[in-house]
Backbone bond lengths (Angstrom), bond angles and torsions (degrees), N, CA, C in turn:
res aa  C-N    CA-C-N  psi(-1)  N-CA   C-N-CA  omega(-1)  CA-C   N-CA-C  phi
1 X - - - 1.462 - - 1.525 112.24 -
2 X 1.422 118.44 -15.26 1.702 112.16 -163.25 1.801 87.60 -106.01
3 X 1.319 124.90 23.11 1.524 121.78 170.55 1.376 80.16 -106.33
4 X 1.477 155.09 -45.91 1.558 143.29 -136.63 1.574 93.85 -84.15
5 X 1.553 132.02 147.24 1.208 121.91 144.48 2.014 106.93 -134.27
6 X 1.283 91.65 107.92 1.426 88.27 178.39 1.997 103.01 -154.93
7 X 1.502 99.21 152.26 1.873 91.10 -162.35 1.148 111.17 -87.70
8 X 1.633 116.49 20.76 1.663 113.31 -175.96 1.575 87.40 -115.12
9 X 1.710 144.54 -13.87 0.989 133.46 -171.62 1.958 121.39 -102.67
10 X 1.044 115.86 107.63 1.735 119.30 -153.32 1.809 85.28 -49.75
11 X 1.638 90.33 139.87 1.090 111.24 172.64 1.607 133.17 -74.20
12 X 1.294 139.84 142.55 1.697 145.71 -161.83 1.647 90.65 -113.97
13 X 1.024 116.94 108.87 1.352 128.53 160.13 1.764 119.95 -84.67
14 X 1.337 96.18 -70.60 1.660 105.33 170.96 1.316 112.89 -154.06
15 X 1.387 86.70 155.84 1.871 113.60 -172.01 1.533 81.65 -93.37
16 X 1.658 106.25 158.70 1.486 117.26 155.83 1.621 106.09 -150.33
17 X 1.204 139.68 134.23 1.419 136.21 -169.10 1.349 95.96 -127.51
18 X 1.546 111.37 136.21 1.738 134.08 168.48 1.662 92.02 -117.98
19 X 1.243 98.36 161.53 1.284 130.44 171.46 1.720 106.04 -25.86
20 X 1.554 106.91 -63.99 1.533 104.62 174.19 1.167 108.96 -146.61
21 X 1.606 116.38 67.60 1.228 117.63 164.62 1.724 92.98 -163.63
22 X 1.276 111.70 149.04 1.890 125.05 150.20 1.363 117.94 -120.37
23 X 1.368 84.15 129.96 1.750 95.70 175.40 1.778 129.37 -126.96
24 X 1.117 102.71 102.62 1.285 145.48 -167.04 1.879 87.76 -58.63
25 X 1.567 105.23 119.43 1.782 101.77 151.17 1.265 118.41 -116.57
26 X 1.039 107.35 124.13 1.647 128.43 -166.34 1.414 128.67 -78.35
27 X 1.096 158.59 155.26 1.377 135.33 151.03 2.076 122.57 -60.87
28 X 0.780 106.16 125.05 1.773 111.50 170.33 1.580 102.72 -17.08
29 X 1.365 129.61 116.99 1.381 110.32 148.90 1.477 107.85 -144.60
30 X 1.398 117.99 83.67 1.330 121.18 -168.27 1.535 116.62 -107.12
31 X 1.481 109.00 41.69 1.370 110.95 160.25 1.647 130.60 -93.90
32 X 1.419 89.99 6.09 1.800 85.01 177.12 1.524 108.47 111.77
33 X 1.133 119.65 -174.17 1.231 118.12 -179.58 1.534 88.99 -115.98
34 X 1.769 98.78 161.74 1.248 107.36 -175.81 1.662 125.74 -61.62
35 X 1.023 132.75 -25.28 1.250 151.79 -165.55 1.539 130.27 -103.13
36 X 1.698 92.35 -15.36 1.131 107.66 157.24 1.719 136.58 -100.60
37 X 1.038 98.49 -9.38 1.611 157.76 -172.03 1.775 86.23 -65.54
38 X 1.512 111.05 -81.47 1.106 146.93 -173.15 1.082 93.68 -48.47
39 X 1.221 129.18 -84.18 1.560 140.34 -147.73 1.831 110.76 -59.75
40 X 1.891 96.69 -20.94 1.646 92.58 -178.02 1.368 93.32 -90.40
41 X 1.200 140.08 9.47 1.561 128.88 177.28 1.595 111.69 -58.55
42 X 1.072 122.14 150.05 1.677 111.69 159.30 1.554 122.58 -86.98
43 X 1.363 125.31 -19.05 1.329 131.53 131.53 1.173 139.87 -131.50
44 X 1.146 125.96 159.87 1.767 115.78 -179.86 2.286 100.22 -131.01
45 X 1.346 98.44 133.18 1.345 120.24 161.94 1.634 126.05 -100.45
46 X 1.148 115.06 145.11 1.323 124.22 170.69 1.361 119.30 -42.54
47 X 1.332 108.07 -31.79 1.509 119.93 -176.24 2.124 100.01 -88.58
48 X 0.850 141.14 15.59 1.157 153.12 175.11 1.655 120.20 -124.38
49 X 1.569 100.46 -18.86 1.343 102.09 171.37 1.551 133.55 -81.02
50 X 2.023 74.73 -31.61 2.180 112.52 -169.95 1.871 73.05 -60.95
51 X 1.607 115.61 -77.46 1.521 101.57 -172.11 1.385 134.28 -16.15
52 X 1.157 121.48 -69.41 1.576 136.83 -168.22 1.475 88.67 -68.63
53 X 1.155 145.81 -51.39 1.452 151.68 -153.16 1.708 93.45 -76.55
54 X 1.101 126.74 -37.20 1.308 128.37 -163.14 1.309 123.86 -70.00
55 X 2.020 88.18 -47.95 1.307 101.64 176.99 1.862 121.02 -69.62
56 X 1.551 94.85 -41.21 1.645 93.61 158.52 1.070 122.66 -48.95
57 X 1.538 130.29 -67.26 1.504 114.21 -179.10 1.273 127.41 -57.15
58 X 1.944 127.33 -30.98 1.072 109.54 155.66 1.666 151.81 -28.47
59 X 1.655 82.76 -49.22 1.721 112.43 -176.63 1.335 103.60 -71.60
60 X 1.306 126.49 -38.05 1.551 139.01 -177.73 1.715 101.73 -71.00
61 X 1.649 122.60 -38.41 1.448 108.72 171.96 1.052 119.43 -41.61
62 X 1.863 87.00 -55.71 2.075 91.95 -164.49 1.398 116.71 -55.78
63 X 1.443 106.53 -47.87 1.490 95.94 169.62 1.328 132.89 -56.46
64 X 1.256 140.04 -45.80 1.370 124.39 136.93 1.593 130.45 -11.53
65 X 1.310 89.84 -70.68 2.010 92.64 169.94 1.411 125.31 -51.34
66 X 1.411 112.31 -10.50 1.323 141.28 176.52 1.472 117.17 -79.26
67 X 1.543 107.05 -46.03 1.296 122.38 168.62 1.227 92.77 106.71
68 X 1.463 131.92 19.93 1.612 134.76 162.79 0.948 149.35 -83.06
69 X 1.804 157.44 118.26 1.426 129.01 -153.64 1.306 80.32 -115.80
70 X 1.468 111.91 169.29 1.833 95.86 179.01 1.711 97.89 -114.32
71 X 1.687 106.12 -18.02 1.455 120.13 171.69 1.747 112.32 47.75
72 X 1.169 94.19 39.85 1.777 103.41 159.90 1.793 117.99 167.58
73 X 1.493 101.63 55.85 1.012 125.03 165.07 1.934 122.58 -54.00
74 X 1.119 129.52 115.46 1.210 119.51 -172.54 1.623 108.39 -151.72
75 X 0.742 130.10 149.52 2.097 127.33 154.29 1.685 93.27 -25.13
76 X 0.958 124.56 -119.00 2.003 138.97 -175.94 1.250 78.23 0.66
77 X 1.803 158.42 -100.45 1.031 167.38 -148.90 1.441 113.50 -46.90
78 X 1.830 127.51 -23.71 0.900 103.98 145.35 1.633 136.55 -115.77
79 X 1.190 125.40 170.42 1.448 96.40 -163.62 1.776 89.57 -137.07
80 X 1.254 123.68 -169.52 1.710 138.77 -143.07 1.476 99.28 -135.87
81 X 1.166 120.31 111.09 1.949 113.09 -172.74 1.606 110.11 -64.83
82 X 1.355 100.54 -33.49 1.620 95.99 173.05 1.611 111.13 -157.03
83 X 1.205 117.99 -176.05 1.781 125.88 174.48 1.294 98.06 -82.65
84 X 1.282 138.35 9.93 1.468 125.48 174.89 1.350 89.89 -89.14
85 X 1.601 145.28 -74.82 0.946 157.95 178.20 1.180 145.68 -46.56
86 X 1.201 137.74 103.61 1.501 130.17 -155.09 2.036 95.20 -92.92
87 X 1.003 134.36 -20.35 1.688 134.54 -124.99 1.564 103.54 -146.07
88 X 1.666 115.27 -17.84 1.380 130.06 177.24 1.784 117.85 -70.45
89 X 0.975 123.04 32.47 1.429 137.79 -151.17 1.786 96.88 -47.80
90 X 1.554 111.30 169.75 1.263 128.26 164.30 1.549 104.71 -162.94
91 X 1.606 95.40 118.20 1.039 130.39 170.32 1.814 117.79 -71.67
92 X 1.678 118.50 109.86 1.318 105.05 -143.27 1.802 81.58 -135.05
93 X 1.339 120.95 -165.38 1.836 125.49 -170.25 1.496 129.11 55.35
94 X 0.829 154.52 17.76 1.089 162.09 -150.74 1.774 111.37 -72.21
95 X 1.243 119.85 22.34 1.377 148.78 -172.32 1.719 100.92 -55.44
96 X 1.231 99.82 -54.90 1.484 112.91 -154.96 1.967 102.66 -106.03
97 X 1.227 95.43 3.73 1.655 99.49 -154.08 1.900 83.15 -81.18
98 X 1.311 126.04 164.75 1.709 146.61 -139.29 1.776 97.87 -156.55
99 X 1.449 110.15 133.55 1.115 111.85 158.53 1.313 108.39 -94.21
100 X 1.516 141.51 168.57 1.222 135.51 176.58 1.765 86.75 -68.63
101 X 1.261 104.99 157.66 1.443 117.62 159.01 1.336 122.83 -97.56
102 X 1.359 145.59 -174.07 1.484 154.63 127.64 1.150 113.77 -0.07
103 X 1.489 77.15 -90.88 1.846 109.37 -173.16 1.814 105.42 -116.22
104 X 1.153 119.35 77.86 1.388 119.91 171.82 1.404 114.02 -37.45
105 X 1.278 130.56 117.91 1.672 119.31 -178.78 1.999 90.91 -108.80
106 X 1.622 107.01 -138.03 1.236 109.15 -172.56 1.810 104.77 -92.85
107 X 1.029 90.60 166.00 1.755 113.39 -146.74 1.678 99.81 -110.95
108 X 1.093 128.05 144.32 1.343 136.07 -159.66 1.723 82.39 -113.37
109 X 1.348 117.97 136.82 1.351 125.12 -163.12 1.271 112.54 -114.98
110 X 1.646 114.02 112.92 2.064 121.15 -134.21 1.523 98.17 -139.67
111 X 1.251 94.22 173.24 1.726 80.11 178.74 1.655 107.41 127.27
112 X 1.172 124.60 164.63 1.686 139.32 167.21 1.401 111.85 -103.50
113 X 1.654 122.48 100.68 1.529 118.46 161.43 0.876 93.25 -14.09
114 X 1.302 103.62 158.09 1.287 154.85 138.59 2.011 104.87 96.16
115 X 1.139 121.47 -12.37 1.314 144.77 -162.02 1.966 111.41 -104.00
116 X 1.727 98.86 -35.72 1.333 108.02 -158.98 1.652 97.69 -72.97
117 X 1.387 94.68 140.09 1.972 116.30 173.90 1.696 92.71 -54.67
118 X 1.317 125.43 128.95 1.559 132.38 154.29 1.654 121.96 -18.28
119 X 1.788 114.97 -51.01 0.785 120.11 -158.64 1.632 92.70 -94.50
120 X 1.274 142.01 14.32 1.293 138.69 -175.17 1.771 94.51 -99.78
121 X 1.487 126.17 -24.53 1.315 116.12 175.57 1.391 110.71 -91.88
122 X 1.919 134.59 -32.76 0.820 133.13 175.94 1.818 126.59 -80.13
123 X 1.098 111.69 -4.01 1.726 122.41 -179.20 1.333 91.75 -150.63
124 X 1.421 101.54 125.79 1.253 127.80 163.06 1.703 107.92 -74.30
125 X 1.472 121.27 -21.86 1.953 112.19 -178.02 1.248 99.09 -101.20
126 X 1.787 119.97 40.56 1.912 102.30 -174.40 1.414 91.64 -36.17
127 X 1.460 106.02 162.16 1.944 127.28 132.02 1.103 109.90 -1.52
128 X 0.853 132.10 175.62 1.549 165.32 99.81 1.416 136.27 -80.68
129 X 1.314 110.07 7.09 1.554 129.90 -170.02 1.679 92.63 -92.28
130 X 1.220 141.95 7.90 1.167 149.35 150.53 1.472 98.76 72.91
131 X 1.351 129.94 61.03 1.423 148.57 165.12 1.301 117.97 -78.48
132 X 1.279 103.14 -29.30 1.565 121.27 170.14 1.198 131.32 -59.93
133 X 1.782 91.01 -54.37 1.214 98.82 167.44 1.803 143.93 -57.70
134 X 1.754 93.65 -16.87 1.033 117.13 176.70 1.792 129.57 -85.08
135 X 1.373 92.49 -20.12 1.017 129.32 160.84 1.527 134.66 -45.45
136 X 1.426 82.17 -56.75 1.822 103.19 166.69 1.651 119.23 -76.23
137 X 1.442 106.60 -39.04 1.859 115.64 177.66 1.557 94.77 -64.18
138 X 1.083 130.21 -47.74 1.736 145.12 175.60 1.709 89.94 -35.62
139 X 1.200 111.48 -81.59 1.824 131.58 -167.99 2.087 75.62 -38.11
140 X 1.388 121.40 -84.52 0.882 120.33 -167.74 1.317 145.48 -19.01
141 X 1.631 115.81 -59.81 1.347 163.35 108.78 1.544 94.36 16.40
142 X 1.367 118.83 -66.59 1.624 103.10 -157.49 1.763 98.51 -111.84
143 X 1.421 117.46 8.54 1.773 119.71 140.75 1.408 121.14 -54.84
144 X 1.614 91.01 -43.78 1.998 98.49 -167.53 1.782 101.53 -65.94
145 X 1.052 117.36 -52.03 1.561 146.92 -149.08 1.850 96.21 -81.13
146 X 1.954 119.92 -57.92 1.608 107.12 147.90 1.185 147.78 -85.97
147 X 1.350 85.89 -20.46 2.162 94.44 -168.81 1.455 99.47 91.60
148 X 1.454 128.15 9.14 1.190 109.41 176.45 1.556 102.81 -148.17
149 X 1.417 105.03 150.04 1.776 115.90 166.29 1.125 112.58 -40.30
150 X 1.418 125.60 130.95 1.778 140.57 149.40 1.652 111.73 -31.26
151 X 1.569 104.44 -36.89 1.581 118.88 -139.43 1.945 92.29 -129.56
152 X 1.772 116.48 43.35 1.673 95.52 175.31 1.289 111.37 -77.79
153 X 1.711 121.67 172.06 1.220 110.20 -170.83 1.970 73.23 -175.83
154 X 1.825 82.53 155.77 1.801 86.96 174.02 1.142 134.09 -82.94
155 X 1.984 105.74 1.23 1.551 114.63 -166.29 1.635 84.57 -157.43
156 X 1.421 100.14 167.02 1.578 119.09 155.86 1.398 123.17 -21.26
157 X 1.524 92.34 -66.63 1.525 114.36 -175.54 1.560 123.29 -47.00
158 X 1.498 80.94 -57.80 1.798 96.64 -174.56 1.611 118.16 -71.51
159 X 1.632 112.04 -29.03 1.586 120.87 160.36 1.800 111.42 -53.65
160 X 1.105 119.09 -50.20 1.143 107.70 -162.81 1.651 109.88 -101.73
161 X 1.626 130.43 -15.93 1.342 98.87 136.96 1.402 129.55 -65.94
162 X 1.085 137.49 -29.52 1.507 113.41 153.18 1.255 131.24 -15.89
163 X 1.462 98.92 -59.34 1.891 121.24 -163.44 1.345 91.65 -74.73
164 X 1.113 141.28 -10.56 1.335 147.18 -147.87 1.822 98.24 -109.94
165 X 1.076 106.70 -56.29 1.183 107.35 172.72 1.063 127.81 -114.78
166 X 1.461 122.31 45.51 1.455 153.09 -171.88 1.565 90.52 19.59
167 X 1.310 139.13 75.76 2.035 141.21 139.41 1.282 95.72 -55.66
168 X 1.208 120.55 84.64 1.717 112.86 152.43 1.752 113.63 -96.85
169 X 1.194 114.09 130.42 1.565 119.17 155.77 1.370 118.35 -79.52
170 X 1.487 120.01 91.21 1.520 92.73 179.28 1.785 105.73 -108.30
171 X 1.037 77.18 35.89 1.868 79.77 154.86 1.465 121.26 -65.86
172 X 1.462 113.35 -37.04 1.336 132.75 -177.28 1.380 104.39 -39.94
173 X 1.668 105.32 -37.07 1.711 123.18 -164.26 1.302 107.40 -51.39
174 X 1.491 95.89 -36.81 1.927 101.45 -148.22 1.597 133.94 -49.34
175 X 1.270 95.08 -10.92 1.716 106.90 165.66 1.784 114.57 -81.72
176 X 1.422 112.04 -7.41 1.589 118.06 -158.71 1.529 83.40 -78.19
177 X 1.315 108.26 174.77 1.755 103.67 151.57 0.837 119.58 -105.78
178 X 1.385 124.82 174.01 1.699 149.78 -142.21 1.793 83.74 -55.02
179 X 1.637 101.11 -76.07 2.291 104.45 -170.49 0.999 110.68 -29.27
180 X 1.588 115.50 -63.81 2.175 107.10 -176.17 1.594 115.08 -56.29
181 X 1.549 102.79 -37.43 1.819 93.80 179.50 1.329 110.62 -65.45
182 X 1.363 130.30 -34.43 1.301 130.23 -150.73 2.063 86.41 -80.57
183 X 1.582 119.10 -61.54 1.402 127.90 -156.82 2.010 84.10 -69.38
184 X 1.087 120.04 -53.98 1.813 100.48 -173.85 1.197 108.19 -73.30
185 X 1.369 147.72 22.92 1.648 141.77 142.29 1.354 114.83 -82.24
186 X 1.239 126.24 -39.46 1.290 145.86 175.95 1.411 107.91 -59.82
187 X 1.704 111.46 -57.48 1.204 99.10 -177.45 1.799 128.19 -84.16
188 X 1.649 82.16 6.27 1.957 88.91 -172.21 1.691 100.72 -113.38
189 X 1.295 104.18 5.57 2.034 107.18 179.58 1.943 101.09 -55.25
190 X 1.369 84.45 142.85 1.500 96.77 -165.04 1.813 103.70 -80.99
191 X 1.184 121.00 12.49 1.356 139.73 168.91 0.954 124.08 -148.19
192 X 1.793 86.36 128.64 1.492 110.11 -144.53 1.468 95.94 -72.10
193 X 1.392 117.65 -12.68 2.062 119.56 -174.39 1.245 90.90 -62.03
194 X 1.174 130.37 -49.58 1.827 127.09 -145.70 1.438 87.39 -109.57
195 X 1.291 159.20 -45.96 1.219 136.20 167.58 1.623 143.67 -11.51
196 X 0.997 147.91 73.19 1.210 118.92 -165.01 1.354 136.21 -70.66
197 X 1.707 100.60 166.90 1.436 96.16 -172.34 1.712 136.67 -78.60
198 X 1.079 119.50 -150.06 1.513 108.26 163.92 1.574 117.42 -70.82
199 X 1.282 102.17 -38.96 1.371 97.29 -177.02 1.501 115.01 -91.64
200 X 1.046 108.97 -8.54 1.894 90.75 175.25 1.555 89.37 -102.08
201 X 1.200 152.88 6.70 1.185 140.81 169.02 1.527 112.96 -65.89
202 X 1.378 104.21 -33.53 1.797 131.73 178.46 1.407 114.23 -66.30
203 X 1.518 103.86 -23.95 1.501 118.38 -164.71 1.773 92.47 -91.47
204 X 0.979 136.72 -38.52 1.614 141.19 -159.90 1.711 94.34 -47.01
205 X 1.486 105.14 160.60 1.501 118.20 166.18 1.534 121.42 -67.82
206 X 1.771 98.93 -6.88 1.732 98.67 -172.40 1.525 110.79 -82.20
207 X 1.473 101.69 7.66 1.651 97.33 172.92 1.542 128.40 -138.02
208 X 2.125 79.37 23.56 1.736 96.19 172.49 1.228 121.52 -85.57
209 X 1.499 139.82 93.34 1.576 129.03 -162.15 1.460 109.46 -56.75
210 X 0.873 154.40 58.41 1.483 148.85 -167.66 1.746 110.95 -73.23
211 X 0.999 97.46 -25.45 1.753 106.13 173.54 1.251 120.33 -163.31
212 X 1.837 112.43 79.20 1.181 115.61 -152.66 1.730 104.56 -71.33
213 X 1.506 131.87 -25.02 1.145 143.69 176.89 1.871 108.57 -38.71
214 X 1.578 100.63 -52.44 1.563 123.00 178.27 1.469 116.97 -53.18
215 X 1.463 102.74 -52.67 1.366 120.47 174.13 1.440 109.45 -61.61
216 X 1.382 126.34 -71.75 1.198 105.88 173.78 1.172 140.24 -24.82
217 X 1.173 118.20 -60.33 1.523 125.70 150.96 1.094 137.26 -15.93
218 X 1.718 121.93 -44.87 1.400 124.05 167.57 1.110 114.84 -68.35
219 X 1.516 101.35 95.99 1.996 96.97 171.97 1.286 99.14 -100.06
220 X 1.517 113.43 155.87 0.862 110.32 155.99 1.750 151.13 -60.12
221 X 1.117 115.20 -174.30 1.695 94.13 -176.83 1.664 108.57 -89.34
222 X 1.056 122.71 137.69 1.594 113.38 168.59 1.380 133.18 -13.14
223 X 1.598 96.09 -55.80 1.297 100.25 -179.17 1.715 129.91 -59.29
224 X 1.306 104.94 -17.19 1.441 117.80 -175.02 1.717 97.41 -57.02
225 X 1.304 101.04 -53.73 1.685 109.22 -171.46 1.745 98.71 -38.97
226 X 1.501 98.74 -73.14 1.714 104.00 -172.30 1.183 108.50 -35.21
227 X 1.179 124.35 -79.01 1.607 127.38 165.78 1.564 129.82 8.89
228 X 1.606 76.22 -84.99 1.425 90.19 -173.92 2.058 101.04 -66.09
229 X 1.110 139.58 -39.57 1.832 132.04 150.11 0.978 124.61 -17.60
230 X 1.722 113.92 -39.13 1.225 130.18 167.80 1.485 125.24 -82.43
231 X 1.580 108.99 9.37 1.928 112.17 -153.59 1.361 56.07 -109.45
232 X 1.339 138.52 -68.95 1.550 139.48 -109.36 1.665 91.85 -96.33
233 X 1.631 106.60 -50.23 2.051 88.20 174.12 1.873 112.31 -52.93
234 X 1.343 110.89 -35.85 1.172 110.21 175.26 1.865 131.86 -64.45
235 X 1.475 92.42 -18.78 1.466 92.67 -171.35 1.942 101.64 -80.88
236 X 1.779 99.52 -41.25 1.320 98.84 -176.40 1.706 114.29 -40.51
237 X 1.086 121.08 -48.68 1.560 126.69 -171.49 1.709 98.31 -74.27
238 X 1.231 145.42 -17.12 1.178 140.35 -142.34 1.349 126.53 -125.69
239 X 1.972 88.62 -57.58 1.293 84.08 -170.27 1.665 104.80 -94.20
240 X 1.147 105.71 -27.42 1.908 126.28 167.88 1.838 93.98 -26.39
241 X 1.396 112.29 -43.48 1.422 79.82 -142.65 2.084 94.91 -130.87
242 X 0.935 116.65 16.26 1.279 146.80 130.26 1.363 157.88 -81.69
243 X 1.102 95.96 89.81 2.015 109.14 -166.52 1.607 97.10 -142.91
244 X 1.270 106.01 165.33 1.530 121.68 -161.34 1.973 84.77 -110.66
């Protein structure tokens, strides 16, 4: 983390090591996690999502350009620098995150159900072109947009073959407009060839303001809020304590 310098990624000040413990000092980021952040809003627009979405994929380029996957991208993972700010994100865990190697061999298969790229359970040598990573903002992407997982299921099991074989309904979408459906198919295609990357995700029309007045306007439907209240009591028990 003390090679990264970028203002969406929480900052590494100092390491300190005891006998059997390390302790990491962090930069301040006590606005919450992103998703929870969200959910206390009294409304949320499309044009508020392109934001938060932007700044993630930005932060996700550099790391790429870095030659980094961070391979466990999630809400809990990002966090809010302060209560002034809804949109100031910090990108925080970096536990599981991979430099490209040499010679990439097979890949230890990491990550939070329900979040993981398809091809991270079926090939052990994914990419390194960080498709994955995109993968997960994708999972993300269509939380903000329903309030609900890509990947529900009544157990463990049944969530993550889903995730496994990317079952998305995006019917759910059908109130979104045409830009978010078109950029969250792209970024949730179950191949990683046709997927896009960080940077052409940036490139889509869903983050051309052309009539920001219009945009505003698209709020979402109520129900997204409930939903997603219901993603976030659910994630505490779930996703907290589940990772590969």
């Amino acid at each position: 983390m003390r090679t990264l310098s970028h203002p969406f990624i929480c900052k590494l000040f100092e390491v300190f090591e005891s006998e059997n413990s390390l302790y990491l000092i962090l930069e301040l980021a006590d606005g919450g996690d992103l998703f929870t952040r969200l959910a206390e809003r009294s409304s949320l627009t499309e044009e508020m999502i392109s934001l938060v979405l932007s700044n993630i994929l930005i932060t996700i380029q550099y790391l790429h350009s870095q030659g980094i996957i961070h391979r466990d991208l999630k809400p809990q993972n990002i966090l809010i620098k302060s209560l002034r700010e809804d949109f100031d994100i910090r990108i925080i865990d970096f536990g599981l995150s991979m430099k490209k190697p040499e010679n990439p061999g097979n890949l230890v298969i990491c990550g939070t159900p329900g979040f993981i790229a398809p091809e991270v359970f079926s090939n052990n040598s994914y990419s390194f072109d960080g498709k994955s990573d995109v993968f997960s903002i994708g999972v993300m992407f269509f939380i903000m947009l329903t309030g609900e997982s890509p990947f529900e299921g009544k157990n463990r099991g049944e969530r993550l073959e889903k995730n496994r074989k990317c079952e998305i309904d995006f019917e759910k979408t059908r109130t979104c407009s045409k830009k978010a459906r078109i950029l969250l198919r792209k970024m949730l295609d179950f191949d990683p060839k046709q997927r896009l990357s960080a940077k052409e995700c940036l490139e889509s029309d869903f983050f051309l303001i052309e009539n920001k007045e219009n945009i505003e306007e698209k709020y979402l439907e109520e129900g997204v809020f409930k939903n997603m209240k219901k993603f976030i009591e659910f994630s505490i028990n779930f996703l907290y304590f589940s990772r590969f």
